[in-house]
N, C-alpha and C positions, 0 to 999 in steps of 0.2 A: 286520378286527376292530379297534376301537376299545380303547384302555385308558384306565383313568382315570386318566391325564397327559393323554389327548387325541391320544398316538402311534397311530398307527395299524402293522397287523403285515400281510404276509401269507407267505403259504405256496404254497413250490413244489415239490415234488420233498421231496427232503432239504434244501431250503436251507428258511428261515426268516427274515426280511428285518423289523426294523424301525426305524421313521423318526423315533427319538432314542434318545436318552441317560441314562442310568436304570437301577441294577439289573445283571441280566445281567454283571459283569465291574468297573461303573463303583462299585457299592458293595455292600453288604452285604445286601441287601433291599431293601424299600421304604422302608426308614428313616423318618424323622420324615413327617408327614404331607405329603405330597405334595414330599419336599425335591426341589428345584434342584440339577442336576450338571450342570456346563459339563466340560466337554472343555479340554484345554488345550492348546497352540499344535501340530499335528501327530497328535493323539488322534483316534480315530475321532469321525465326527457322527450318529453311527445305527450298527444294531448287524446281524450277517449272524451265523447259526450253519448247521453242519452237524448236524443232528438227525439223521442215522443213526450219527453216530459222536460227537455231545455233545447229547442230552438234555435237561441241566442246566441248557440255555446257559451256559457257564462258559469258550469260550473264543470270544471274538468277531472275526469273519472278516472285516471289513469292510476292511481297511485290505487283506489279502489276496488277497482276488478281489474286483476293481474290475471284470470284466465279467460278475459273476454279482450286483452290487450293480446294474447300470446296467438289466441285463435286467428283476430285481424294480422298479425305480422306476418304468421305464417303465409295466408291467402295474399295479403301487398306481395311479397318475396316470391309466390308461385305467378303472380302477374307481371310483376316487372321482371322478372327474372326470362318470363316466357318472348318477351318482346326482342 
């Protein structure tokens, strides 16, 4: 799935993987129209949630499981790749 930033999301399991920065943890919404959120030196670059136990998305996992971030990237990159 596509958002209109142009990230792309997908879904596996309980995880929930996507492939930037934005919202989710990084700010308050969507804020101003389409605003720009950089990460800063050590912050995550894409966002991982656990959807059986946060919903919300409100606490992002990315930084925490780097082998369930590697697994999702792969599979996005085999689907988008495929289209």
């Amino acid at each position: 799935m596509e958002s209109a930033r142009g990230f792309f999301s997908i879904r596996s399991g309980k995880w929930k993987y996507i492939n930037g920065v934005g919202s989710g943890g990084f700010s308050d919404g969507f804020g101003g129209a389409y605003e720009s959120v950089t990460p800063g030196a050590g912050d995550p670059t894409a966002q991982l949630y656990d959807m059986e136990k946060d919903p919300g998305e409100t606490r992002n996992l990315f930084l925490d499981k780097p082998e369930v971030v590697k697994t999702l990237v792969a599979e996005m990159a085999n689907i988008v790749g495929s289209e």
